[in-house]
NUVOKE-692296 format. One record per residue (C-alpha): residue number from 1; x, y, z. Coordinates in pm, 1 decimal. Layout:
% NUVOKE-692296
num: NUM | x: X | y: Y | z: Z
...
***
This chain:
% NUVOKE-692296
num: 1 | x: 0.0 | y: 0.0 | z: 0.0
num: 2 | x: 109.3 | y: 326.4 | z: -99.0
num: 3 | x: 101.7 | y: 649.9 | z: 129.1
num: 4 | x: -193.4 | y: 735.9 | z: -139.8
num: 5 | x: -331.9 | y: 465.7 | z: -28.9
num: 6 | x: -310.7 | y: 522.7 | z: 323.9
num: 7 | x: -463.2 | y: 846.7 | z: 275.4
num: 8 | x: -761.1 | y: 646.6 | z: 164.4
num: 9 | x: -734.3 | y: 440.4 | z: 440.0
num: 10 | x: -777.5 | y: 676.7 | z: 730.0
num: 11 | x: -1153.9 | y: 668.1 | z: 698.4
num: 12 | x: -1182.8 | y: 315.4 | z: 735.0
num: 13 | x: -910.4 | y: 331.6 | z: 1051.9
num: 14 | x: -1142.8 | y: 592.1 | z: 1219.8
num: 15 | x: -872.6 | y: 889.6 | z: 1138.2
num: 16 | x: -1019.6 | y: 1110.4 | z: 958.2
num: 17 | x: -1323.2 | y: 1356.4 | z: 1067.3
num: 18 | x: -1489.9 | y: 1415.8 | z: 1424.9
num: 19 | x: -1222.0 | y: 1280.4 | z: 1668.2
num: 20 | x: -1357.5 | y: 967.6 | z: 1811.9
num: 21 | x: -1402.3 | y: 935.5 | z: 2222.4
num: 22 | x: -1094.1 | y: 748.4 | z: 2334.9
num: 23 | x: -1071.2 | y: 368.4 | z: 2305.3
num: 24 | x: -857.0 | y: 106.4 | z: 2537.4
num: 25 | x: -555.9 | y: -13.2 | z: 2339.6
num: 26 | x: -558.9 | y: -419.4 | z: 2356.6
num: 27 | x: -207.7 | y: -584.4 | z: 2319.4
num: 28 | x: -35.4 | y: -633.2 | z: 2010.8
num: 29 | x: 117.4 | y: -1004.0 | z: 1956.3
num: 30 | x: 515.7 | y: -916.6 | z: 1832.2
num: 31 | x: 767.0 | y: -1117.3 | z: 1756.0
num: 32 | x: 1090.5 | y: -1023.0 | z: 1556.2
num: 33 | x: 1497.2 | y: -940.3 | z: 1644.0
num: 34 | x: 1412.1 | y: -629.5 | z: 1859.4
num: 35 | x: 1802.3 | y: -546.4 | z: 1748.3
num: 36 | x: 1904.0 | y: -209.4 | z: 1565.5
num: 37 | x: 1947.3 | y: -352.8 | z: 1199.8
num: 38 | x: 1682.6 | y: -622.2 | z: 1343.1
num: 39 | x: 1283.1 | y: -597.1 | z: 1230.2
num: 40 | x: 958.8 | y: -699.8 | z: 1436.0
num: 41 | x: 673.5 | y: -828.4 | z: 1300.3
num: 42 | x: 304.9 | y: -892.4 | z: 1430.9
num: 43 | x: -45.0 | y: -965.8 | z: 1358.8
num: 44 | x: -309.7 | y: -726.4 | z: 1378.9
num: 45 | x: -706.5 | y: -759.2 | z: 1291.9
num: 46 | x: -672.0 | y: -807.4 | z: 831.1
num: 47 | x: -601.8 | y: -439.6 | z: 693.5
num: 48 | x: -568.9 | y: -272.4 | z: 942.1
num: 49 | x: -325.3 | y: 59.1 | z: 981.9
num: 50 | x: -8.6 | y: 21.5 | z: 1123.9
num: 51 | x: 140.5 | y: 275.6 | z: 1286.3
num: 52 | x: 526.1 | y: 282.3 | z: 1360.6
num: 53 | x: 597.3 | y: 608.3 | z: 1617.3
num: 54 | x: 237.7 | y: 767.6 | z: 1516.8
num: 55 | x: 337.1 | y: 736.5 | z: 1160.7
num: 56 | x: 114.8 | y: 524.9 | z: 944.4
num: 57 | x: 392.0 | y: 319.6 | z: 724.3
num: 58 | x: 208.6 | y: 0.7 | z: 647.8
num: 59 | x: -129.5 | y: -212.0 | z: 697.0
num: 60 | x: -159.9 | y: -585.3 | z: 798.4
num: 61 | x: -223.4 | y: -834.7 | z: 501.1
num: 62 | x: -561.8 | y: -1009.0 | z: 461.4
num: 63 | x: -411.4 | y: -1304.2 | z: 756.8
num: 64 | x: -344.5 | y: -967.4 | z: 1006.5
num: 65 | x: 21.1 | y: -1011.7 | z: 930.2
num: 66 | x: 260.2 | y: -677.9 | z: 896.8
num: 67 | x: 643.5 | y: -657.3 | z: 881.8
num: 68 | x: 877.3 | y: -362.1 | z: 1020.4
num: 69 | x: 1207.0 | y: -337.8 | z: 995.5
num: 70 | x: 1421.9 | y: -159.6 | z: 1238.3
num: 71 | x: 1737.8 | y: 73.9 | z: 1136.3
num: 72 | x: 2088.5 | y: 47.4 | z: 1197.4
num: 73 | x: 2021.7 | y: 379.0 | z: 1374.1
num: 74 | x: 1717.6 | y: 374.1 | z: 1526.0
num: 75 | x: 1615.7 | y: 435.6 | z: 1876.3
num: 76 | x: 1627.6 | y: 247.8 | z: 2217.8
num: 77 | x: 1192.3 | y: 188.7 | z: 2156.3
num: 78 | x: 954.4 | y: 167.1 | z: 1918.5
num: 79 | x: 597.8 | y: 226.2 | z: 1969.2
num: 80 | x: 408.8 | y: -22.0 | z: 1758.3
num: 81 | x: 22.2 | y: 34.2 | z: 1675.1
num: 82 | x: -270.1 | y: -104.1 | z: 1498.4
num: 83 | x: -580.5 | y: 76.9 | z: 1461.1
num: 84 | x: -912.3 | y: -48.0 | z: 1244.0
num: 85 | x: -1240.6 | y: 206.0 | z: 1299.8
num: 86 | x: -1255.7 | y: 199.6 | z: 1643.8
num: 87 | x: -1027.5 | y: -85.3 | z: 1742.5
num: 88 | x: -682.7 | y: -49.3 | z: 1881.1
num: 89 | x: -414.1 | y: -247.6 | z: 1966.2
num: 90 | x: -85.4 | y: -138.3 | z: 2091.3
num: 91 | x: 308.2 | y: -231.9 | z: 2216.7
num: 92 | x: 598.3 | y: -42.4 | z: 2324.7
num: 93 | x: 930.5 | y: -231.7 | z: 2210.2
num: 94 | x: 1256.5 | y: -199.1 | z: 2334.0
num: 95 | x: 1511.9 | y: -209.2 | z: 2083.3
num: 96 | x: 1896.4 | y: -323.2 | z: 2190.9
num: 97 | x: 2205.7 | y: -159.9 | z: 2034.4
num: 98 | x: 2344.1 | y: -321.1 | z: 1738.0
num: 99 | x: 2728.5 | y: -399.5 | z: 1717.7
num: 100 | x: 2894.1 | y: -195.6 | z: 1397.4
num: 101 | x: 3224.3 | y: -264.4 | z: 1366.7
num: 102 | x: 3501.8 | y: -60.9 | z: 1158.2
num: 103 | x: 3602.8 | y: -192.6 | z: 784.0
num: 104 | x: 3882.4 | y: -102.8 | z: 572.7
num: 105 | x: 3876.1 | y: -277.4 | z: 220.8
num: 106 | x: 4183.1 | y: -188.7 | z: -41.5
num: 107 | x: 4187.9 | y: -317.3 | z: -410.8
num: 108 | x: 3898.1 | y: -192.8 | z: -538.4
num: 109 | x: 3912.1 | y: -45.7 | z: -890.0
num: 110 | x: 3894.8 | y: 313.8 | z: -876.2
num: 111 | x: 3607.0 | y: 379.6 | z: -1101.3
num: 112 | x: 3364.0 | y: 169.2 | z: -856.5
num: 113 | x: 3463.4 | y: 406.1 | z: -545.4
num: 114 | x: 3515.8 | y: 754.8 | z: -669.9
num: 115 | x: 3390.9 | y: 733.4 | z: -1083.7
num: 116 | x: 3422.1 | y: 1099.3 | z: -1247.5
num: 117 | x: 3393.6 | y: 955.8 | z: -1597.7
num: 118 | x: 3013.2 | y: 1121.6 | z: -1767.4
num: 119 | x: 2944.7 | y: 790.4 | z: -1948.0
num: 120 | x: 2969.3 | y: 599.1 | z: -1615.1
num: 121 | x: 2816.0 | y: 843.5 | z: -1378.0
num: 122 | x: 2521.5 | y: 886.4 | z: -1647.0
num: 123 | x: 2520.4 | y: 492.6 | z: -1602.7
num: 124 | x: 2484.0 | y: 492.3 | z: -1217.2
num: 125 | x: 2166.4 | y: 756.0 | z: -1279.6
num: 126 | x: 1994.6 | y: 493.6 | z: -1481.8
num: 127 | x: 2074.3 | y: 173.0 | z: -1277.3
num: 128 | x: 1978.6 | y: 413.6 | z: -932.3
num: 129 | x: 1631.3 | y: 466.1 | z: -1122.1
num: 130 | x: 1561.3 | y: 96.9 | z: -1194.4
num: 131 | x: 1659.1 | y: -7.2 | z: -794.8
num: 132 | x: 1426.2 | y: 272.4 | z: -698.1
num: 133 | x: 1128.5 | y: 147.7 | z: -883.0
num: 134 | x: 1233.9 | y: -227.7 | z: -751.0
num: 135 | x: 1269.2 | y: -134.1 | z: -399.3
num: 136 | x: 911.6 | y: 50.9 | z: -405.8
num: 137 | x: 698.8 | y: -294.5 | z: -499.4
num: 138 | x: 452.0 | y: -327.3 | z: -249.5
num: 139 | x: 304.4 | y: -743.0 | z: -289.2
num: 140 | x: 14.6 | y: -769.7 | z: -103.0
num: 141 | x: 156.5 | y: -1112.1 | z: 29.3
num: 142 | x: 263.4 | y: -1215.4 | z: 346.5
num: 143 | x: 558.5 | y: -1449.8 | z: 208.6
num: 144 | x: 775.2 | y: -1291.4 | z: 462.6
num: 145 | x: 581.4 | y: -1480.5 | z: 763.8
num: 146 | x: 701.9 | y: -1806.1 | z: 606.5
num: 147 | x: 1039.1 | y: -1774.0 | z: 747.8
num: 148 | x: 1354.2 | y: -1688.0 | z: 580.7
num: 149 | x: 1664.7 | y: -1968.7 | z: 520.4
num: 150 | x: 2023.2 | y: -1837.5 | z: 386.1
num: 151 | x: 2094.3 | y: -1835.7 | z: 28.1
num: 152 | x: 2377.7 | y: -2025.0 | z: 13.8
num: 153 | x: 2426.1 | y: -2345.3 | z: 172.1
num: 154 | x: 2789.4 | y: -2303.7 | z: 263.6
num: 155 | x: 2970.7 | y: -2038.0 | z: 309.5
num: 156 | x: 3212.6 | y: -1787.1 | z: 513.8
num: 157 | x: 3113.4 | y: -1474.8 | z: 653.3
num: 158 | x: 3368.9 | y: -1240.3 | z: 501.3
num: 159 | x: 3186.1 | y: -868.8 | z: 586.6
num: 160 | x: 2976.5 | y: -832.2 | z: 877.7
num: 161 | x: 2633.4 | y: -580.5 | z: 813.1
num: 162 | x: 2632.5 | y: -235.6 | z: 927.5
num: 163 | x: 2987.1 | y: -184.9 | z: 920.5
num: 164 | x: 3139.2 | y: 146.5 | z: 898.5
num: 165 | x: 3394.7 | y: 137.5 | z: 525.8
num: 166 | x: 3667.6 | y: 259.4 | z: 440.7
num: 167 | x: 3753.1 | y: 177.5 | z: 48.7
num: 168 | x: 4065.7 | y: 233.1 | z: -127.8
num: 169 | x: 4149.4 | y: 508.0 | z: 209.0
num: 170 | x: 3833.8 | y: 702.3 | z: 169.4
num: 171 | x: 3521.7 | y: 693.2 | z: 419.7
num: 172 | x: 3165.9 | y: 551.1 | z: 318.2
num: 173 | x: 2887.9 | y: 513.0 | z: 402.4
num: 174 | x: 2748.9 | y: 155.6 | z: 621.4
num: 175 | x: 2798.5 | y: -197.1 | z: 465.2
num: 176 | x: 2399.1 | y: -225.3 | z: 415.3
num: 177 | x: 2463.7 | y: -611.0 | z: 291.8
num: 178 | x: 2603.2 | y: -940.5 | z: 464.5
num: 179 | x: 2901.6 | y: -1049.6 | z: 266.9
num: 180 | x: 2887.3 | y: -1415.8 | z: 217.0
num: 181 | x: 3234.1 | y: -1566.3 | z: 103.8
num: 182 | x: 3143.9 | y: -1887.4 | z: -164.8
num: 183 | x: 3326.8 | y: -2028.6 | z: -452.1
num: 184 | x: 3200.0 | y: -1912.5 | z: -755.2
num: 185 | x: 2929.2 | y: -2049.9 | z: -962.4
num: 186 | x: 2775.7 | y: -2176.3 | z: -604.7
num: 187 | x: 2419.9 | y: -2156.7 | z: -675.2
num: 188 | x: 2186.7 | y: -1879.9 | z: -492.3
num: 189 | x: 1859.8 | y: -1979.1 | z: -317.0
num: 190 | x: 1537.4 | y: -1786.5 | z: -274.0
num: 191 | x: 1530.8 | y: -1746.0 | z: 149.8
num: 192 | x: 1208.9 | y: -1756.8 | z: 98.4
num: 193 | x: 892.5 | y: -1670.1 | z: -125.0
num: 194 | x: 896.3 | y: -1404.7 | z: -355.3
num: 195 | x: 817.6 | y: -1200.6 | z: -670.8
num: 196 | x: 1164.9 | y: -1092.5 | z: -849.4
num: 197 | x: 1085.7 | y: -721.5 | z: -888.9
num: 198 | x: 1441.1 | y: -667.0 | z: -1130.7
num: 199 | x: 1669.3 | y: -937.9 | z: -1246.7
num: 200 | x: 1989.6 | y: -721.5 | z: -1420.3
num: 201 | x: 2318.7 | y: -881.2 | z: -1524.4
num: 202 | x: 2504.0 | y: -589.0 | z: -1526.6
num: 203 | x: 2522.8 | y: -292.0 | z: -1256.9
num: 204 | x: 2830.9 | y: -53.9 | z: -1224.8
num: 205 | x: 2825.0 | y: -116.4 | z: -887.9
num: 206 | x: 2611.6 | y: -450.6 | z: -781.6
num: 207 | x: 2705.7 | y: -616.5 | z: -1102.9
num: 208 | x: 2456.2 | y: -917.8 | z: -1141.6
num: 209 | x: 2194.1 | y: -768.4 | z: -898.2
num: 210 | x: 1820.7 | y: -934.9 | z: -817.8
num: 211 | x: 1566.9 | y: -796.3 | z: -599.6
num: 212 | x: 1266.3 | y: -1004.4 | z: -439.8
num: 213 | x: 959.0 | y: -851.8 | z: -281.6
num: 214 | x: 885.7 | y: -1070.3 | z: 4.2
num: 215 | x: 511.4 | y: -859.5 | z: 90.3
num: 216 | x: 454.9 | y: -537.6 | z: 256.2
num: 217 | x: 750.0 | y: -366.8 | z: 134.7
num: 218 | x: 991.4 | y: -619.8 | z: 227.2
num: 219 | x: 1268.7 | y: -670.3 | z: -45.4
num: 220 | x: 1601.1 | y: -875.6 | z: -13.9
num: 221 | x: 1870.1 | y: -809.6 | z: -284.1
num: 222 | x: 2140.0 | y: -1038.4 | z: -396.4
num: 223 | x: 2438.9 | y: -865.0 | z: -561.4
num: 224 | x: 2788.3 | y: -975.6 | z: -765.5
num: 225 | x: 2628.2 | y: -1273.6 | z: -901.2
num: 226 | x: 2795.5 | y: -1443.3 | z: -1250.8
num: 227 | x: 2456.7 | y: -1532.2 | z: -1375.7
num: 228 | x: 2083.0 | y: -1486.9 | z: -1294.9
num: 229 | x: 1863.7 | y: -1781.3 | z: -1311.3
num: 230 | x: 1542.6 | y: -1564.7 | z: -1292.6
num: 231 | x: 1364.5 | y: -1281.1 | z: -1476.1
num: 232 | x: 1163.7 | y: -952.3 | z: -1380.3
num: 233 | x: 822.0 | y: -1044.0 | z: -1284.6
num: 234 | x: 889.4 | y: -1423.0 | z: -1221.5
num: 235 | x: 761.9 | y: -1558.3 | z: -899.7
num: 236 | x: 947.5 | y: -1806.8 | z: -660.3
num: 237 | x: 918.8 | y: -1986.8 | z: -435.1
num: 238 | x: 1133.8 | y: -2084.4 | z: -109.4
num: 239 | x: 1469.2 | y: -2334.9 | z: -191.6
num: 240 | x: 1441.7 | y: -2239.9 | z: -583.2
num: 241 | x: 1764.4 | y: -2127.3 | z: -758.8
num: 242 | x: 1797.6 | y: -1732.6 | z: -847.8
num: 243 | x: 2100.0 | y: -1738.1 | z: -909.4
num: 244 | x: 2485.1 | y: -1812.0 | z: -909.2
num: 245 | x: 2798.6 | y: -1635.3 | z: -672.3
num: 246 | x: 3030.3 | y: -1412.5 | z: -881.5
num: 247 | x: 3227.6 | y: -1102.1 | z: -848.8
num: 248 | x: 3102.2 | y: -860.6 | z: -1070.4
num: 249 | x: 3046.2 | y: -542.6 | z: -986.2
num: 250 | x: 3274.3 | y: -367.0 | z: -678.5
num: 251 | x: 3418.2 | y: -673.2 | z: -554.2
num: 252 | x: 3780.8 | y: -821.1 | z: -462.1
num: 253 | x: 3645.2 | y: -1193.9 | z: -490.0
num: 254 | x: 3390.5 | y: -1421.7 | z: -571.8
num: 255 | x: 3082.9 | y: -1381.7 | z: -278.3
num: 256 | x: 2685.9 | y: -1347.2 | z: -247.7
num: 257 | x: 2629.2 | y: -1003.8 | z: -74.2
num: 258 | x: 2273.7 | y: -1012.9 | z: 45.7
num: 259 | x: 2104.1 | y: -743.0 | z: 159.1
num: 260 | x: 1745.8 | y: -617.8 | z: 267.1
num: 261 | x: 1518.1 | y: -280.7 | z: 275.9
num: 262 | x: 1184.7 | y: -288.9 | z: 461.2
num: 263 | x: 1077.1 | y: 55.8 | z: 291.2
num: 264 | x: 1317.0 | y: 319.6 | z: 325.4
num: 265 | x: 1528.4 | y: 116.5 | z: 605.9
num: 266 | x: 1846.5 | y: -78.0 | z: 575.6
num: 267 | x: 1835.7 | y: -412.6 | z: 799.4
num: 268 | x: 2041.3 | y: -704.1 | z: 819.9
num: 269 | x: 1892.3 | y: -993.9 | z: 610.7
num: 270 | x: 2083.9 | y: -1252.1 | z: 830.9
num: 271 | x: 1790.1 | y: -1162.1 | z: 1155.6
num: 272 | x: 1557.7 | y: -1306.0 | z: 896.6
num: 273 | x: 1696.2 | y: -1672.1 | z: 917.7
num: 274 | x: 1530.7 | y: -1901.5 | z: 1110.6
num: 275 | x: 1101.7 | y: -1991.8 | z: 1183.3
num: 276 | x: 943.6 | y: -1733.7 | z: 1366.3
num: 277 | x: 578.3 | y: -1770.2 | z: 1469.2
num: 278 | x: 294.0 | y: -1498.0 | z: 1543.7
***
């Protein structure tokens, strides 16, 4: 759902006209990584509003389902609510510190940390405008409540999330992916459910880069990969190959890096792994 759509959507949550009298907020099942870089998710009554610090950002799916992720720099709480006409339901969650260590990576070739050339920075432009319109699907689907596995079935943690870079001597900005260390050619597997919202074999930065919209704004994002196995508007489903490990793109070696955006916020894909139930 869009914000347009939430605009809409304030009649039916009771929002919009005469202020209603004041209703008792039930509790609010949660479940989640209550972690900075972490998410929570929950289940409300089906479509109604959620609101994440009295911002409406999202709306439960058609089982009550809805998915938030939680910033490397949020704050220590989060005040979760659900609201539907005159029904409310409520929590207040506390959210630990995450641990974001220091990285300094040399050997990168200069035009994928500083590029000045007009061809390639013209390039970036484009490719920014295609992950833009990737990261904004919204499925209706609640594929995220499935539970998540890791994409590759072995491998080495070589670059931790969230970790502050240094390339080539120069500062940048957090490590918003998990860099997963794997010989390559080792096949990539869907985490979970999804529709592939862009499948492109060849990004300036990412290189091979696919995006999967895992419902209510939830995308993960597999990057350097020597060959997609699936196409723009394909649906998958959990365990199927998307892809194999490569190092195209800015990269020193062959790895997945595997990242994930719940909206406009950077988490760590890795708090996904695992069953959790609500």
């Amino acid at each position: 759902m869009n914000r347009r759509g939430f605009t809409a959507g304030l009649a039916l949550a009771g929002l919009a006209g005469p202020a209603l009298a004041q209703t008792a907020f039930e509790r609010l099942p949660l479940n989640g990584r209550f972690i900075q870089g972490g998410f929570i998710m929950g289940r409300a009554r089906p479509t109604a509003l959620i609101f994440v610090d009295g911002e409406a950002l999202t709306a439960a799916g058609s089982g009550g389902r809805f998915f938030i992720g939680l910033d490397r720099d949020c704050g220590p709480s989060t005040r979760i609510e659900a609201r539907l006409g005159e029904w409310r339901a409520a929590e207040t969650v506390a959210v630990a510190r995450g641990e974001f260590p220091s990285q300094t990576v040399n050997g990168l070739p200069p035009a994928t940390v500083d590029p000045t050339a007009p061809e390639v920075l013209a390039r970036i432009r484009r490719e920014g405008a295609l992950k833009a319109e990737a990261y904004a699907s919204r499925a209706s689907t609640e594929d995220f409540a499935e539970g998540f596995d890791w994409p590759l079935a072995q491998f080495r943690i070589s670059s931790r999330w969230g970790s502050q870079r240094v390339l080539n001597g120069t500062p940048a900005r957090p490590h918003y992916g998990i860099d997963m260390a794997a010989p390559a050619g080792t096949e990539i597997h869907a985490p979970a459910a999804g529709l592939v919202t862009l499948a492109y074999p060849d990004m300036h930065y990412e290189g091979g880069i696919s995006f999967l919209d895992h419902g209510q704004g939830l995308i993960t994002v597999y990057l350097h990969q020597s060959r997609l196995l699936v196409e723009t508007g394909q649906r998958v489903a959990r365990g199927d190959v998307i892809g194999r490990v490569g190092s195209s793109g800015r990269a020193t070696g062959p790895h997945l890096c595997w990242r994930a955006r719940w909206r406009d916020r950077n988490f760590d894909p890795s708090t996904l792994v695992g069953s959790l139930t609500i």
